[in-house]
C-alpha positions in Angstrom: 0.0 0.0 0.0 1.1 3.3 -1.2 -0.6 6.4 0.7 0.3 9.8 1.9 -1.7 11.8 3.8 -4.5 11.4 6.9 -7.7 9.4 7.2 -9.6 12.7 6.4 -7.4 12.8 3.6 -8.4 9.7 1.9 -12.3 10.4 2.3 -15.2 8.6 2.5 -15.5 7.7 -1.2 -12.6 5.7 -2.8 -12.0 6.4 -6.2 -8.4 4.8 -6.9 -6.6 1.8 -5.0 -3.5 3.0 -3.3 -1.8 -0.2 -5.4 -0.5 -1.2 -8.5 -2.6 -2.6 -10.8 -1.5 -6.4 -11.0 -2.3 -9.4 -13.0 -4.0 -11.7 -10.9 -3.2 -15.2 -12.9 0.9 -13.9 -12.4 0.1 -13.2 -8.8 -1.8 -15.5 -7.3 -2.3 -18.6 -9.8 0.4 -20.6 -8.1 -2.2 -20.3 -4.8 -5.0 -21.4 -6.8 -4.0 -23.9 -8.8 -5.7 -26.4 -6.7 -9.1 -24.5 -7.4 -9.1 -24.4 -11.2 -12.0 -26.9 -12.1 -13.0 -27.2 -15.8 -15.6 -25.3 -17.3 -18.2 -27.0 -19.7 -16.4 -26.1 -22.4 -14.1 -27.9 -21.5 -11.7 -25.5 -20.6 -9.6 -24.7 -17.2 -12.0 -22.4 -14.8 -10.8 -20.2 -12.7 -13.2 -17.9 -10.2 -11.8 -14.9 -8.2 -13.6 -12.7 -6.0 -12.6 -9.0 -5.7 -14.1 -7.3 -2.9 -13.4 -3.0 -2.8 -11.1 -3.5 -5.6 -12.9 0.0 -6.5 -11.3 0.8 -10.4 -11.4 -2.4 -11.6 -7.5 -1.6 -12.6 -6.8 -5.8 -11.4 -9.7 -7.2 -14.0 -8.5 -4.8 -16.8 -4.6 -5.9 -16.3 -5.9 -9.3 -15.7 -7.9 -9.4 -19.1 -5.1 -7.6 -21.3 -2.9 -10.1 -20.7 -4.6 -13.3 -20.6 -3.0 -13.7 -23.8 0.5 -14.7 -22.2 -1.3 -17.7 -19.5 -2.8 -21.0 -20.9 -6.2 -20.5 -22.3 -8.9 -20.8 -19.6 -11.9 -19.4 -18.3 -11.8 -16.7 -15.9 -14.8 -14.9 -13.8 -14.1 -11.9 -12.0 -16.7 -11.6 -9.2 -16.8 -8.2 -7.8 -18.2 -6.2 -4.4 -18.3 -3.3 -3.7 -20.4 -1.0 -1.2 -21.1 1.8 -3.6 -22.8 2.1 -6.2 -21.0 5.3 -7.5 -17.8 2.9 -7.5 -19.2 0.0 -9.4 -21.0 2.6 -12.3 -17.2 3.4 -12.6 -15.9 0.7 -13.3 -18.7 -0.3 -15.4 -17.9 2.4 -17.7 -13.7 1.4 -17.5 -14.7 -2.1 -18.9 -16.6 -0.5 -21.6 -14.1 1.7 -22.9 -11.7 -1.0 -22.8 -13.6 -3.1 -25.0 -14.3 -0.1 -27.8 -13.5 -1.2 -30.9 -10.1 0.1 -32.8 -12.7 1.5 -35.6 -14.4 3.6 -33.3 -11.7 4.9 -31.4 -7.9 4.6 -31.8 -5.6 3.7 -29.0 -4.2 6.5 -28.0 -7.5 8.4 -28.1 -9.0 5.7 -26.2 -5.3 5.8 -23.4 -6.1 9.2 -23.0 -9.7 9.5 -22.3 -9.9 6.0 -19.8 -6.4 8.5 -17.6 -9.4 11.3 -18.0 -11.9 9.9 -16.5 -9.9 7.8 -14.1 -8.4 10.5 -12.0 -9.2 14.3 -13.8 -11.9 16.0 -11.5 -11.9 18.3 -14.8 -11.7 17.2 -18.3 -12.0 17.8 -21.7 -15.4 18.8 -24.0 -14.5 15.5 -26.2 -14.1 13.2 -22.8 -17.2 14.8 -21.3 -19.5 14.2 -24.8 -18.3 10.7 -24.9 -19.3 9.7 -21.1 -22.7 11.3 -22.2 -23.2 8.9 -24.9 -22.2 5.7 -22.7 -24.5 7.0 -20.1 -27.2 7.0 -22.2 -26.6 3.7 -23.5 -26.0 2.3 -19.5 -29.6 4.0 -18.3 -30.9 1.3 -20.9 -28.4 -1.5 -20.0 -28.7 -0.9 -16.1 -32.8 -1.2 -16.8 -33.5 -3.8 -19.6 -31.4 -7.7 -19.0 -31.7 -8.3 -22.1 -30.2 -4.8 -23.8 -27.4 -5.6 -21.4 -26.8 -8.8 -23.1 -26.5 -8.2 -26.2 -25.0 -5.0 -26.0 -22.4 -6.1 -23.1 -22.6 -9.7 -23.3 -19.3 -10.3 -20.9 -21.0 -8.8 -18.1 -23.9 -10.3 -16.0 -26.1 -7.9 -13.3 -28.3 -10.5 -12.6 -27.4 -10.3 -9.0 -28.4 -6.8 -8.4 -31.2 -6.1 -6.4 -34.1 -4.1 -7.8 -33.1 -1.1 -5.3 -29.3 -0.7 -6.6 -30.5 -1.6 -10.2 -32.4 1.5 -9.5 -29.4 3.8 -8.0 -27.5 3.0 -11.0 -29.9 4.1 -13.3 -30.1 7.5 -11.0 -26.1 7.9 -11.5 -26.2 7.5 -15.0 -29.1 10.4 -15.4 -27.0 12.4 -13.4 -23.7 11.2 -15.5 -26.4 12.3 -18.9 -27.2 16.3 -17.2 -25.3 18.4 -19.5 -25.9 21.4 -17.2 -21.5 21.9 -15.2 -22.9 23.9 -12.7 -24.9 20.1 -11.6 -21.1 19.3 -9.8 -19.0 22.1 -9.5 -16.1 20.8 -9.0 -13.7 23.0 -8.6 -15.6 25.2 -5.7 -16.0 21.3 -3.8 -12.2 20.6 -4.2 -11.1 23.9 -2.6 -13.7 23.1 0.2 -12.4 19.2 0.4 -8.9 21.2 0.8 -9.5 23.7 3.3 -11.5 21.1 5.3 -7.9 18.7 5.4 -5.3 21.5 5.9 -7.1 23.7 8.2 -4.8 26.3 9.0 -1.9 24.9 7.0 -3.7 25.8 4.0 -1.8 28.9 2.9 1.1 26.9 2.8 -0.2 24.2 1.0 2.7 23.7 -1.4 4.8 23.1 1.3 2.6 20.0 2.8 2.2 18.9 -0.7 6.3 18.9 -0.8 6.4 16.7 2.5 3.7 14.4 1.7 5.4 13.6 -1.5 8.9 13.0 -0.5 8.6 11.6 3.4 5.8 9.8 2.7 5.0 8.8 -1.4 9.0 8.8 -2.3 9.8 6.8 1.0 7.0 4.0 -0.2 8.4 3.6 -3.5 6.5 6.2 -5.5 9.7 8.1 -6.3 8.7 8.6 -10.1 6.3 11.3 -8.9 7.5 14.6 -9.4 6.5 17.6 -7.3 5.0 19.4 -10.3 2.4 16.9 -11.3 1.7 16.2 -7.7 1.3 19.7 -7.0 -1.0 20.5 -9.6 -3.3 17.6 -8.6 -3.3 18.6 -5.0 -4.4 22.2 -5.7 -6.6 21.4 -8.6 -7.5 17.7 -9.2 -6.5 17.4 -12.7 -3.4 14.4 -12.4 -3.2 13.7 -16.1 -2.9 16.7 -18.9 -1.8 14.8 -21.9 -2.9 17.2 -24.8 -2.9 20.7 -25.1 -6.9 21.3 -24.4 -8.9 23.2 -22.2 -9.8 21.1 -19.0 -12.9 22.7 -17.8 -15.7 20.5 -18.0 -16.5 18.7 -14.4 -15.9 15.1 -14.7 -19.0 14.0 -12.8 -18.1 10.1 -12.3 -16.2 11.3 -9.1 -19.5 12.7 -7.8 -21.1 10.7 -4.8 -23.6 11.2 -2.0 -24.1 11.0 1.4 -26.1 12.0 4.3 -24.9 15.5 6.4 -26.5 16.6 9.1 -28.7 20.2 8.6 -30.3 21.1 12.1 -30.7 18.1 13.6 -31.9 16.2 10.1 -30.1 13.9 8.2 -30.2 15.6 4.4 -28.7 13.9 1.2 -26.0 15.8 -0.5 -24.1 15.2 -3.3 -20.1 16.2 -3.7 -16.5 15.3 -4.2 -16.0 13.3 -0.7 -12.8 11.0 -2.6 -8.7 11.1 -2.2 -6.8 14.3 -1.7 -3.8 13.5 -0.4 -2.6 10.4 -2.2 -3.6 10.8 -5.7 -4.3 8.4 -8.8 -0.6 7.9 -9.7 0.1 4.8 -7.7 -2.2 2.9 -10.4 -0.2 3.0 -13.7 2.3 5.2 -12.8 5.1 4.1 -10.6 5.5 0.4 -12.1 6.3 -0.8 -15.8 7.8 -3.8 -17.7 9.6 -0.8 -19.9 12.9 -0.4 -18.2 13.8 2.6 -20.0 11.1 4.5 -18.5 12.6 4.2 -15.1 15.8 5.7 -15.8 17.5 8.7 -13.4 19.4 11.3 -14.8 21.7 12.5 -11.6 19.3 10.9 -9.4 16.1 12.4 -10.7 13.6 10.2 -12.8 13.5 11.0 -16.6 9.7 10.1 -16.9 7.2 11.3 -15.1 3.8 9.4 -13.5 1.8 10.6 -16.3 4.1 10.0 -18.8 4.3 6.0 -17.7 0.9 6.0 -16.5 0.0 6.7 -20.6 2.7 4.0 -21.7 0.7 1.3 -19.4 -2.0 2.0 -20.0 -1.3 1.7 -24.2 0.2 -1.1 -23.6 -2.8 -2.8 -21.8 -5.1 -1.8 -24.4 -2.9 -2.9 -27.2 -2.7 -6.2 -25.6 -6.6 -6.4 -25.5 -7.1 -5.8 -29.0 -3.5 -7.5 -30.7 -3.0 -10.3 -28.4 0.6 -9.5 -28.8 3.1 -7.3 -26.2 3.2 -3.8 -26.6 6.3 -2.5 -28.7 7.0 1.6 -27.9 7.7 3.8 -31.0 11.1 4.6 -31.2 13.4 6.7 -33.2 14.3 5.1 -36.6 18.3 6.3 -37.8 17.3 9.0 -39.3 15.8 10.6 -36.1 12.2 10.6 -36.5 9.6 9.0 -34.6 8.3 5.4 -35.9 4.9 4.4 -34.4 4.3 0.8 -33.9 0.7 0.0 -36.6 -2.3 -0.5 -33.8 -4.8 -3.2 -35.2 -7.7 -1.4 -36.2 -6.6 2.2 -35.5 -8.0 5.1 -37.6 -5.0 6.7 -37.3 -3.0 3.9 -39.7 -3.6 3.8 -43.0 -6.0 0.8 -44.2 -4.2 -1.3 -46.9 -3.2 -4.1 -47.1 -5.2 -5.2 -43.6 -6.0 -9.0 -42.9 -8.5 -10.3 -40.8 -8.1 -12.3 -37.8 -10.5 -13.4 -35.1 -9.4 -14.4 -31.3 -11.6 -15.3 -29.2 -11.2 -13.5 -26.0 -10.7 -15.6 -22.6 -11.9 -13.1 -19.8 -15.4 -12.4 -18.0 -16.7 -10.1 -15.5 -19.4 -10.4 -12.8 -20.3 -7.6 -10.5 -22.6 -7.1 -7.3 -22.6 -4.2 -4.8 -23.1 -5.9 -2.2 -22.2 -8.3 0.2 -25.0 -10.5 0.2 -25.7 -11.0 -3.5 -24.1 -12.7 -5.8 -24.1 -13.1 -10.4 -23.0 -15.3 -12.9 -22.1 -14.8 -16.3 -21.8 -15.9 -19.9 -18.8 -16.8 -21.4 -16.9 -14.8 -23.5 -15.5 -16.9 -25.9 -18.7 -17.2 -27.7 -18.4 -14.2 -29.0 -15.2 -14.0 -31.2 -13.2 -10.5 -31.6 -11.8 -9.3 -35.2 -8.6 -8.2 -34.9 -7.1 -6.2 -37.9 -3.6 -6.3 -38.3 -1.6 -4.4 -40.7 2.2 -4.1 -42.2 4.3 -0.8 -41.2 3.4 1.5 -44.1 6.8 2.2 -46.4 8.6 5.7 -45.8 7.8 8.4 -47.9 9.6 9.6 -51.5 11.0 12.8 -52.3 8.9 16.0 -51.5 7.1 16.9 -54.2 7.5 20.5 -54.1 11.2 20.1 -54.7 10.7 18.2 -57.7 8.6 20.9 -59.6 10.3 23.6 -58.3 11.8 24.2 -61.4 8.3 24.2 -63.3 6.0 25.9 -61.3 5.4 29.8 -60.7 4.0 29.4 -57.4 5.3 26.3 -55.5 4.4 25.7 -51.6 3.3 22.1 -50.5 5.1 21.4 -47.4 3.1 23.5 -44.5 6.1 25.4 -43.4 6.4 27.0 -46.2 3.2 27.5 -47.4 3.0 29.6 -44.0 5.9 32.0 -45.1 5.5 32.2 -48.6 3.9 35.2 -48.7 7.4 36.6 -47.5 9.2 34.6 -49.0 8.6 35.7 -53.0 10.0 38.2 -54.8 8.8 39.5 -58.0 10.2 38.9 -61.0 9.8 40.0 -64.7 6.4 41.3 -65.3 5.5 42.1 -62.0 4.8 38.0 -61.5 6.0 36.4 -57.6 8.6 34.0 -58.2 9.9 31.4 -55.6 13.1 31.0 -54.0 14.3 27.9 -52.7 15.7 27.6 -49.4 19.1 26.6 -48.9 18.5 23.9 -46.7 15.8 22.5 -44.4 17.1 24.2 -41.7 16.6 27.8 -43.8 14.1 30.4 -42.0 11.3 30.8 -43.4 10.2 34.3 -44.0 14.1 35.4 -43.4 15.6 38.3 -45.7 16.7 36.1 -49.1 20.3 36.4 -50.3 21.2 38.1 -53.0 23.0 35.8 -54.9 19.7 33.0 -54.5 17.3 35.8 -56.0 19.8 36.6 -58.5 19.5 33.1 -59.8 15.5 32.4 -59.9 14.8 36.2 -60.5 15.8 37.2 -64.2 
């Protein structure tokens, strides 16, 4: 266990272990062997029972890399006392089962670290959830909508009341209106309410939290930056460039506060402040080189490795195959490993494969129920796998440079052309070419250069 911080620190809601995710048939199969029975298909069976597990990060890392154990049957059954916590993880397993045509992996990396520990997010992240909740009102309500749209999952062991408080989350998840959860007022409160009178120095317990308490557990990875940021604002992962300002409204719960003697109902943020959502993905990897100091200071960041596991789990789900990193080819640019089904690889050349997947889920919120579930291997996956596309040729712009008036294909210097020409006989712009790729666009031309294109 990897915390930092108080009991009033941690809240009553838990949103995020304060453990790696691990991979259940690599941790505990040895145990177990003596209770794998076989299935009626014939297959090895093996049950396991997760009970406050909360995120569902030990299922997901469990599934994705099934592929590397025997082939058997596995059902996940999972407790938990909230039904906030289970709608979450609901919505995890979801995600992780998009198909590559719908939405690529990185796209899909990103939005699953969103939701998982941003309390604000993105407009794309926020109209996505809005779909999915859509589509859960109908699966939390109709058994038989459930099963054929999620056919790995099985609620038949939720009682008619928390069938009923699921469907209440989800029309809450659906309000479009920010000002439902505002999150960034409850946060502050959340904060005050923990540091008391230390809050004006804040930054300085968020420094002493994270390196007598995080770094001396393990967590050394985290850097005071990101863990700053998330302690003062609750936004742990900022992978793109976008405006974080919708609320993320999974992390919303309720409970019961006392108003003048009467137990009221109140919704707000009542999760982790202290710890953070880092410990998940973030502090362990199978990519050695992402763990590498530079005078004693980690090169990577949490977020940074957090996204790498968590592309690597998802890319095991859909290729059945260990994730390979991009890496710098000899000439110094970037080479992406091809995704199986991603939009963001071009499409020839693709050939069809179908793997079965190996993994189930069953789910109950509470202690005294119980569920079964269908297995997944009925329903076979297509997995589209594609050759690393061949390098481009030469730039075309260079090659009718010396037959066009007006030549400006590459973006760089389409952007500076303007001053960039000069005129030449007739009063008509002529182009220059650049010295080298290096060359400034837009910077005073030599003589002798306009000399030699000019007359």
């Amino acid at each position: 266990m990897t915390a930092a911080g108080t009991g009033t620190g941690f809240g009553t809601t838990t949103w995020w272990g304060f453990s790696p995710a691990l991979d259940l048939q690599k941790e505990c199969l040895e145990a177990s062997l003596d209770h794998v029975c076989q299935s009626e298909e014939g297959l090895s069976e093996l049950n396991i029972l997760l009970v406050g597990s909360v995120d569902g990060r030990h299922v997901l890392k469990t599934m994705c890399q099934a592929h590397r154990w025997p082939q058997r049957k596995i059902n996940f059954y999972i407790v938990e006392n909230n039904p906030e916590v289970l709608a979450r993880q609901l919505l995890f397993l979801s995600l992780a089962l998009e198909p590559q045509e719908k939405m690529g992996l990185q796209e899909k990396s990103e939005t699953f670290l969103e939701l998982l520990g941003n309390s604000l997010m993105r407009s794309p992240t926020a109209t996505y959830l809005q779909e999915k909740s859509d589509i859960f009102i109908r699966l939390a309500t109709d058994p038989d909508f459930q099963q054929c749209y999620l056919p790995v999952l099985d609620m038949a062991g939720l009682k008619f009341k928390e069938r009923d408080q699921l469907e209440g989350i989800f029309r809450f998840w659906l309000h479009p209106d920010p000002q439902a959860f505002p999150i960034v007022r409850l946060w502050d409160l959340r904060v005050r309410q923990y540091l008391g009178t230390r809050y004006d120095t804040r930054n300085g317990v968020s420094d002493w939290d994270l390196n007598m308490k995080l770094h001396e557990q393990g967590a050394s990875v985290i850097n005071i930056r990101e863990y700053t940021r998330w302690r003062d604002t609750g936004v742990a992962f900022e992978l793109r460039e976008g405006i974080y300002d919708t609320p993320n409204k999974t992390l919303a719960s309720g409970r019961l506060l006392r108003l003048n003697g009467d137990r009221v109902p109140a919704r707000g943020y009542w999760g982790d402040i202290a710890t953070g959502p880092y410990i998940l993905f973030g502090i362990e990897t199978e990519e050695q080189s992402l763990l590498k100091t530079i005078n004693g200071v980690p090169s990577k960041s949490a977020q940074e490795i957090s996204l790498h596991n968590v592309t690597a789990m998802f890319h095991e789900l859909a290729a059945r195959a260990r994730y390979i990193p991009p890496g710098p080819d000899p000439k110094g640019d970037s080479v992406a490993t091809p995704v199986p089904g991603d939009a963001s690889q071009p499409q020839e050349q693709s050939q069809l494969v179908h793997a079965p997947p190996s993994c189930t889920a069953r789910t109950s919120t509470s202690g005294s129920s119980t569920s079964s579930i269908s297995p997944a291997a009925s329903c076979p996956t297509s997995i589209r796998t594609r050759p690393t596309p061949s390098p481009p040729g030469p730039q075309p712009w260079l090659q009718g440079l010396a037959s066009s008036p007006m030549v400006c294909q590459v973006g760089s210097i389409q952007r500076g052309c303007a001053s960039s020409c000069r005129k030449g006989p007739e009063g008509r712009a002529t182009p220059w070419r650049p010295a080298s790729w290096g060359y400034r666009v837009g910077r005073e031309t030599p003589p002798r250069i306009v000399n030699l294109l000019g007359s």
